[in-house]
C-alpha positions as CSV (number, residue, x, y, z in Angstrom):
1,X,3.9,-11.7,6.4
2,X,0.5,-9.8,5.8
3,X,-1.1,-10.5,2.6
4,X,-3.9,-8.1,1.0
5,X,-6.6,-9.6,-0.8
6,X,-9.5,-7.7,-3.0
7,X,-10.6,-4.2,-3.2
8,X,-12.9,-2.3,-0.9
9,X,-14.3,1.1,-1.0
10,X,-15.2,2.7,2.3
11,X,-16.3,5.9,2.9
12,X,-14.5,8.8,4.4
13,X,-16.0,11.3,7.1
14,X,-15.5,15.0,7.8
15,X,-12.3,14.4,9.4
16,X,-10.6,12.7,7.3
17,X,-10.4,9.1,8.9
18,X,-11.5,5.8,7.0
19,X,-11.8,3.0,8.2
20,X,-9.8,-0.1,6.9
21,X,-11.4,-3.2,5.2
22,X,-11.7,-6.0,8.2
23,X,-9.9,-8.6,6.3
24,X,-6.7,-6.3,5.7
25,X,-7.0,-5.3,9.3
26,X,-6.9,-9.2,10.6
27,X,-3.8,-10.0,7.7
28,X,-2.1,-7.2,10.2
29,X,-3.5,-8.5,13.4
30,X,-0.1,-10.4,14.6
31,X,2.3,-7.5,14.2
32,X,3.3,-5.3,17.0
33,X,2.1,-2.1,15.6
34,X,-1.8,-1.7,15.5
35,X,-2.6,0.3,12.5
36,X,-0.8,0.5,8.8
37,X,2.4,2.6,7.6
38,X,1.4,4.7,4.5
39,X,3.4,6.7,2.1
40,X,2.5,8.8,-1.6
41,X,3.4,5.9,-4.1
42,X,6.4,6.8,-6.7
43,X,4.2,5.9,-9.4
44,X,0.8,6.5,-9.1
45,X,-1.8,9.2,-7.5
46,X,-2.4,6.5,-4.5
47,X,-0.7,5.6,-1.3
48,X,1.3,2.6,-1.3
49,X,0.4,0.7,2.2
50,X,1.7,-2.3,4.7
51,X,2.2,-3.5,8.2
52,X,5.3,-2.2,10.2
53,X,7.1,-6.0,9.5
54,X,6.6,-5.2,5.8
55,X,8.6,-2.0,6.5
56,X,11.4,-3.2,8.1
57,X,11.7,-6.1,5.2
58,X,11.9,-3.0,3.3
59,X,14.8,-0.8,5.5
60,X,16.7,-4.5,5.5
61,X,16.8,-4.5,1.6
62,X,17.6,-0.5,1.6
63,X,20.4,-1.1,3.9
64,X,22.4,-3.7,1.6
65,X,23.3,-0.2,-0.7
66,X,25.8,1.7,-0.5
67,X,24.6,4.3,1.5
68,X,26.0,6.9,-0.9
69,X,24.7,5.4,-3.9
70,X,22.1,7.1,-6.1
71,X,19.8,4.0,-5.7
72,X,20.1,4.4,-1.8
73,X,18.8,8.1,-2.1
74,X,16.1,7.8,-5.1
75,X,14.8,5.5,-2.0
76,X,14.6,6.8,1.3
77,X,12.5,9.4,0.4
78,X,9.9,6.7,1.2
79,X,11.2,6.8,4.6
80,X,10.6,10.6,4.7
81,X,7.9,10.6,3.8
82,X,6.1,7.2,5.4
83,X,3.6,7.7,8.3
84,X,2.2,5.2,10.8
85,X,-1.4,5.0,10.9
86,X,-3.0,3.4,14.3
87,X,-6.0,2.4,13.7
88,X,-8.8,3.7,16.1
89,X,-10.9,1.4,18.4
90,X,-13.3,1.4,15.0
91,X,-10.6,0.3,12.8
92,X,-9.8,3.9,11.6
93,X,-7.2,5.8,10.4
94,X,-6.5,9.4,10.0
95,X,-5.9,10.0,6.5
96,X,-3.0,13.4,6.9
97,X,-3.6,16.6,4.8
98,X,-0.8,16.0,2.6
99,X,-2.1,12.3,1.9
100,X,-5.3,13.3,0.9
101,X,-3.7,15.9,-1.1
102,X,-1.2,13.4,-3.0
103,X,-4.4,11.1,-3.4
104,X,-7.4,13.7,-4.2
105,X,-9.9,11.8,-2.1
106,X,-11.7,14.0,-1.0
107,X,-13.6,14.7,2.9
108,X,-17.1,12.9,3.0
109,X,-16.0,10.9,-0.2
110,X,-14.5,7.5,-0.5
111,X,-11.1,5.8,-0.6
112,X,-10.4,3.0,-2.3
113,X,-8.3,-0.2,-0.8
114,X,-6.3,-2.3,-3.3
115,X,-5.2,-5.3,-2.6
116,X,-1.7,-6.2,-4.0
117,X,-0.2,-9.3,-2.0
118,X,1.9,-7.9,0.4
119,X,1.0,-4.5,0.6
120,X,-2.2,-2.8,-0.6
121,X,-3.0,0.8,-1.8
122,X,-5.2,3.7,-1.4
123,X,-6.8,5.1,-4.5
124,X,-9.8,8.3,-4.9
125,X,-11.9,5.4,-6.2
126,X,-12.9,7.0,-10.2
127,X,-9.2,7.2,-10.7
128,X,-8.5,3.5,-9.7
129,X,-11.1,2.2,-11.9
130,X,-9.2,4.1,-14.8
131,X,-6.0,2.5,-13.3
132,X,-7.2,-0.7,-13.4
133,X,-8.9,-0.5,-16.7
134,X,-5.4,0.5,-18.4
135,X,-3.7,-2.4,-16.7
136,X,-6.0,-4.4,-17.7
137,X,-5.7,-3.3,-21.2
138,X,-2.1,-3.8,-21.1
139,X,-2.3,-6.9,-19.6
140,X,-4.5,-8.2,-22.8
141,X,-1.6,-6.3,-25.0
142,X,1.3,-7.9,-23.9
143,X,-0.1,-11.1,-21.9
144,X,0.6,-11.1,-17.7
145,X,3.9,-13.5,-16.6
146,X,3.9,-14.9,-13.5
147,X,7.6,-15.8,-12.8
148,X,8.4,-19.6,-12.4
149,X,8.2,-21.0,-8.7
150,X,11.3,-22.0,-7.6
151,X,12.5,-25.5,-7.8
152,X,11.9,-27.7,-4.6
153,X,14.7,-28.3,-2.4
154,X,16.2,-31.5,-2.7
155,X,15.8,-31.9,-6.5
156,X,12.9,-31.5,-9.8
């Protein structure tokens, strides 16, 4: 599985494509689709971002609901509204209208990549620096907690 490390900020041209940070673009490098799948985050003014295996993990999880359950349905909008993103022979993609809507980056400005482990984000980059200065802050409130790794196999 792909695994996202750091930020970047690249710049985006006058039709709309950026181009994705090398090192995200080699963590994606052994999947059969060549470019990312992106889709509006539930949370946040950002795109939430991954490789096509990353995705499928994803629809695997989804389909272990009851497919008539409210938890099924509060999730497959991200199906609806998810977009693959080939990258260009530069390493591009084409950020869509209603992306850079969702996002407010704006044409000739910059995007922001966020590294998150296994998938990374897309952030107007002023408005991920206040993100990330209120998690921080939160994180000095209540104290971050990694969970426990899991015993060995085979005992302690």
């Amino acid at each position: 599985m792909a695994l996202f490390l750091s930020t970047f900020v690249n710049k985006v041209d006058r039709k709309g494509r950026v181009s994705v940070p090398a090192t995200f673009r080699a963590a994606l490098a052994a999947q059969r689709f060549p470019g990312i799948v992106a889709f509006p985050s539930f949370k946040f003014p950002a795109l939430d971002c991954c490789g096509i295996e990353r995705m499928e993990e994803i629809n695997r999880r989804l389909e272990r609901l009851d497919q008539f359950s409210e938890e099924y349905e509060n999730l497959t909008p991200l199906f609806h509204d998810a977009q693959a993103l080939p990258f260009d022979g530069e390493g591009r993609i084409l950020l869509p209208p209603k992306f850079i809507q969702h996002t407010a980056i704006a044409i000739e400005g910059q995007a922001a990549f966020v590294g998150q482990g296994g998938m990374f984000q897309i952030w107007e980059p002023e408005r991920f620096a206040r993100h990330q200065a209120s998690l921080r802050e939160r994180a000095l409130r209540q104290g971050p907690k990694l969970p426990a790794a899991p015993a060995p196999e085979g005992g302690r």
